[in-house]
LUMKOLSE-70402 format. One line per field, with one value per atom (N, C-alpha, C, O): x, y, z; residue in one letter; residue number from 1; atom name. Coordinates in pm, whole numbers. Each point is the difference from the previous one (the first is absolute). Layout:
<pts>
east [X, ...] $
north [Y, ...] $
up [Z, ...] $
r [A, ...] $
k [NUM, ...] $
a [CA, ...] $
</pts>
This chain:
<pts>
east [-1404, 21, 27, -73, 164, 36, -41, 27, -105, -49, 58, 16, 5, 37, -156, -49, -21, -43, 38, 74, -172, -5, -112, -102, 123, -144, 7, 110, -185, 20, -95, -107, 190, -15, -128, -46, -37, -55, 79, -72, 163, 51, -9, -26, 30, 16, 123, 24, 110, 108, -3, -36, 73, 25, 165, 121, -229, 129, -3, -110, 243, -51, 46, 77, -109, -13, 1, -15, 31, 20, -72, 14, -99, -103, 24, -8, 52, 23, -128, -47, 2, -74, 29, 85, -189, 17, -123, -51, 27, -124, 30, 119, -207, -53, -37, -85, 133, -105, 24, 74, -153, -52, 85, 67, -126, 104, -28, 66, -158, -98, 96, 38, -9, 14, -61, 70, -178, -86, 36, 94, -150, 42, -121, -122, 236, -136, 39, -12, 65, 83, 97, 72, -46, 119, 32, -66, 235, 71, 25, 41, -69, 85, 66, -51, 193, 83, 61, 86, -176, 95, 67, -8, 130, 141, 47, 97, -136, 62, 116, 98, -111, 179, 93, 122, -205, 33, 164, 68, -23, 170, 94, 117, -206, 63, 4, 108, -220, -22, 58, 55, -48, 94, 166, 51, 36, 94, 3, 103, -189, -27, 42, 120, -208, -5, 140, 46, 7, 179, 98, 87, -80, 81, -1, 91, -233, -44, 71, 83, -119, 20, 204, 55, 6, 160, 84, 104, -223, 74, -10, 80, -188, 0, 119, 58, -30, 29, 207, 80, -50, 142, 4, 107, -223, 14, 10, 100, -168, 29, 169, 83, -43, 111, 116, 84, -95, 101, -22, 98, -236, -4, 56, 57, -85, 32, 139, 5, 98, 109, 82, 15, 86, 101, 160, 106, -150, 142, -13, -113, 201, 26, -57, 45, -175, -41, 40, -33, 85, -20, -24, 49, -121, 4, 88, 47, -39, 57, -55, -55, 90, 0, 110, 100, -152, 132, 171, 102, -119, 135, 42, 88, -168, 80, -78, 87, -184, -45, -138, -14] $
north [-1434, 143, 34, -45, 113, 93, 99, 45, 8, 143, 37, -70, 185, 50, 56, 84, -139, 121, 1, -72, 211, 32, -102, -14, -48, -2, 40, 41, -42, 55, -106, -53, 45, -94, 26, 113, -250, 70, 84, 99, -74, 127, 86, 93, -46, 107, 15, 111, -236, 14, -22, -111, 214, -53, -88, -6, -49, -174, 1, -17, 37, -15, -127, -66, 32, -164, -1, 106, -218, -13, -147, -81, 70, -85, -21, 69, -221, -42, -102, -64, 67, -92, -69, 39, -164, -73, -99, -91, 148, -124, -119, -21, -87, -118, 14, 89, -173, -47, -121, -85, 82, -176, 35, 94, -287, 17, 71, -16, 89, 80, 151, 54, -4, 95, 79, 74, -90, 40, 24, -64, 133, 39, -92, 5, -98, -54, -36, -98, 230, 62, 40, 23, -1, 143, -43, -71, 157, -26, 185, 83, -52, 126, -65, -88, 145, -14, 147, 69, -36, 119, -5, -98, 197, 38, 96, 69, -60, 103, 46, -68, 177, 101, 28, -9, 56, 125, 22, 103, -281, 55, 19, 41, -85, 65, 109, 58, 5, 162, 61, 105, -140, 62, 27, 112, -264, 71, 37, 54, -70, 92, 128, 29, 56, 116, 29, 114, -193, 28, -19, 87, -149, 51, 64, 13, 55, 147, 98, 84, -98, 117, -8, 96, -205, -18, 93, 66, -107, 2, 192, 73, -36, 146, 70, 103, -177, 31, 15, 66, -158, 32, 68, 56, -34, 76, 141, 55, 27, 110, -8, 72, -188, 32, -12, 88, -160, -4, 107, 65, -23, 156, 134, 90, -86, 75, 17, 106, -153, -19, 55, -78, 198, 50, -169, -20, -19, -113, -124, -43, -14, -131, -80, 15, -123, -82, -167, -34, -38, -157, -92, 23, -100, -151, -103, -9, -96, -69, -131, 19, -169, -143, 24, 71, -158, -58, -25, 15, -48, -57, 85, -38, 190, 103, -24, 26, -55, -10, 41, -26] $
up [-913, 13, 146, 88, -64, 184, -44, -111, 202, 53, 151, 100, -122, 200, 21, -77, 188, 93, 148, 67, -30, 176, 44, -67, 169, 80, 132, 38, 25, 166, 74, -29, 132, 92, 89, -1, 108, 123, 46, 15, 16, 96, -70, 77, -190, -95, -51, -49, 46, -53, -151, -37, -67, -104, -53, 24, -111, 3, -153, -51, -49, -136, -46, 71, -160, -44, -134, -61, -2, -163, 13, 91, -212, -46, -123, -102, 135, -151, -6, 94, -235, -33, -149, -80, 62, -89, -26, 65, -188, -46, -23, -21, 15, 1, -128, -12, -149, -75, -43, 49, -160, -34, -125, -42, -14, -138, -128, -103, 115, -85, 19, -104, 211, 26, 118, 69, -52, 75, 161, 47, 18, 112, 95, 5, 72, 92, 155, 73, -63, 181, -1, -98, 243, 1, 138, 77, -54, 96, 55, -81, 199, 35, 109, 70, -59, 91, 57, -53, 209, 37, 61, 74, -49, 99, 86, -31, 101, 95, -48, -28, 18, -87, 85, -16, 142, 97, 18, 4, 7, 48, -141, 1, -138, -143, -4, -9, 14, 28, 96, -33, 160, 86, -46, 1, -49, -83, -125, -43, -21, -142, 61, -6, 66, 81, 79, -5, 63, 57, -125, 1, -76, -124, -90, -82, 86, -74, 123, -35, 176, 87, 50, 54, -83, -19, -115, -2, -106, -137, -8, -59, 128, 5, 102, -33, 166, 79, -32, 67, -195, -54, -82, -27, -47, -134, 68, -44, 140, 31, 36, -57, 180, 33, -181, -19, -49, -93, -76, -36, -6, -87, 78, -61, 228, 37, 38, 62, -67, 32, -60, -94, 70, -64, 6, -58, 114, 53, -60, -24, -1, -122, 129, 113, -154, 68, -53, -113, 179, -104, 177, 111, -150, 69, -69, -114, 272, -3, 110, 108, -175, 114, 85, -7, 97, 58, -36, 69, -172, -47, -114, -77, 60, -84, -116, -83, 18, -110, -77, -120] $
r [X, X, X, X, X, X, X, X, X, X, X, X, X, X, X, X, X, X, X, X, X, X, X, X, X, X, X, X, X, X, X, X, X, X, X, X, X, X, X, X, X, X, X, X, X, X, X, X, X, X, X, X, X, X, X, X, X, X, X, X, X, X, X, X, X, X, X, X, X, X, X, X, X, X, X, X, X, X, X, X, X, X, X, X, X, X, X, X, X, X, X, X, X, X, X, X, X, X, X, X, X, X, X, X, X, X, X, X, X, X, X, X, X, X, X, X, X, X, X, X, X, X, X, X, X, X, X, X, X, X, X, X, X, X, X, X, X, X, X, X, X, X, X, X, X, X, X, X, X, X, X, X, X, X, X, X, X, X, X, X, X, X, X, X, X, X, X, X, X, X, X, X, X, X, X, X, X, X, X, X, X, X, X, X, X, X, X, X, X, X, X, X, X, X, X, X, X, X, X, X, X, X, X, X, X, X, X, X, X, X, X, X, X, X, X, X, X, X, X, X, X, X, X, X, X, X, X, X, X, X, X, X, X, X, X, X, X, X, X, X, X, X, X, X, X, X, X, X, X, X, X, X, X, X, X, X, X, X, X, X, X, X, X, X, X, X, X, X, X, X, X, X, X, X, X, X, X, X, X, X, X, X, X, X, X, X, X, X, X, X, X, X, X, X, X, X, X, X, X, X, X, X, X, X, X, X, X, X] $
k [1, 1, 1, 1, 2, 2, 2, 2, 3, 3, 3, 3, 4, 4, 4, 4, 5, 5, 5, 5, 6, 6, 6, 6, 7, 7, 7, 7, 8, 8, 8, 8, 9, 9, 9, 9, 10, 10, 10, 10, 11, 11, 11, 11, 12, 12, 12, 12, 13, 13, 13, 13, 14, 14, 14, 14, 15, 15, 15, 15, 16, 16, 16, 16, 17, 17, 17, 17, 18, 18, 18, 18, 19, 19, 19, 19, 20, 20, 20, 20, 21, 21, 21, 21, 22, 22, 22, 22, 23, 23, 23, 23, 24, 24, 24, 24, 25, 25, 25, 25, 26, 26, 26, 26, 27, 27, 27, 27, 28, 28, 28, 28, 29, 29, 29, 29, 30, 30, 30, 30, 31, 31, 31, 31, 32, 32, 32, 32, 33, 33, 33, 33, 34, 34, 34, 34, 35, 35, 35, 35, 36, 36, 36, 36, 37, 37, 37, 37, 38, 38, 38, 38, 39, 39, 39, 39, 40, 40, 40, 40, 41, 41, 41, 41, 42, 42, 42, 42, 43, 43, 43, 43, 44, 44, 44, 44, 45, 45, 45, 45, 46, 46, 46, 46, 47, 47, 47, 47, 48, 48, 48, 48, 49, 49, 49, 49, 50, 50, 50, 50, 51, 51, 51, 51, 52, 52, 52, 52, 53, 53, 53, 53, 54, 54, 54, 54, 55, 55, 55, 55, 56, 56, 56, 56, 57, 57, 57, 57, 58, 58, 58, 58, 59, 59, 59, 59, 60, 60, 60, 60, 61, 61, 61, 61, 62, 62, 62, 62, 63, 63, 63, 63, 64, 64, 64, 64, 65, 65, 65, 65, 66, 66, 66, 66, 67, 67, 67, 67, 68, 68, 68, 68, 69, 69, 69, 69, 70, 70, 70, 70, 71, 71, 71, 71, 72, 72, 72, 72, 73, 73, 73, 73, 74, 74, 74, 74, 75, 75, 75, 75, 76, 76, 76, 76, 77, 77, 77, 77] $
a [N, CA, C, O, N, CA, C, O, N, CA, C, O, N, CA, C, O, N, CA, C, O, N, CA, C, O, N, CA, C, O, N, CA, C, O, N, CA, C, O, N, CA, C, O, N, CA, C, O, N, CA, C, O, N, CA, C, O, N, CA, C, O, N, CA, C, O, N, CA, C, O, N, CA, C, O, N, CA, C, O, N, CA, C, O, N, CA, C, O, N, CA, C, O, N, CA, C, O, N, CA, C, O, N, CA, C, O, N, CA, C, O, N, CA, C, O, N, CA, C, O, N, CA, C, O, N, CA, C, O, N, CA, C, O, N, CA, C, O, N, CA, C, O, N, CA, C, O, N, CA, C, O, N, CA, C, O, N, CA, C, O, N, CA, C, O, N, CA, C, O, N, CA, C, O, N, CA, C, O, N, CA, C, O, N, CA, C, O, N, CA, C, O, N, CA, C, O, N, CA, C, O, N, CA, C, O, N, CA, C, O, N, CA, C, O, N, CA, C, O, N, CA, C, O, N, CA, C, O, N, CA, C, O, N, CA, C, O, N, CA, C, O, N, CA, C, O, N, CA, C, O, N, CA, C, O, N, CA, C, O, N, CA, C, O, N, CA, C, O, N, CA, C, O, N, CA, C, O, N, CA, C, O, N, CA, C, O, N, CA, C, O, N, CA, C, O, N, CA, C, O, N, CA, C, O, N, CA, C, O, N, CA, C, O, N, CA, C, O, N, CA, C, O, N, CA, C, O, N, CA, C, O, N, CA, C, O, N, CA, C, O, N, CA, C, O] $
</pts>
């Protein structure tokens, strides 16, 4: 299972992270240990957060625009 949380640092920086874990069992079934593995997110979340704050930042310009907008590459396409 991944979970996200916050934690905060000695300095008081919060740092969010995702914790995946995974049991250990026998051939019975039984549970007999476990694995957590955590991750520092911070630079996922940082562009999570810039392609939410992009994706807003055209949608005003293309909704607001009376004028035929299109993109284009390099080579016209």
């Amino acid at each position: 299972h991944n979970r996200e949380y916050e934690i905060t640092s000695i300095e008081g920086k919060k740092i969010p992270i995702i914790c995946s874990t995974s049991a250990f069992r026998d051939a019975g079934g039984r549970v007999t240990g476990g694995i957590e593995i955590f991750k520092d997110i911070s630079e996922l979340k940082s562009l999570q957060e810039e392609i939410v704050r992009r994706e807003k930042k055209y949608r005003r310009i293309f909704e607001g625009s009376h004028d035929m907008i299109y993109t284009t590459n390099l080579q016209g396409k």
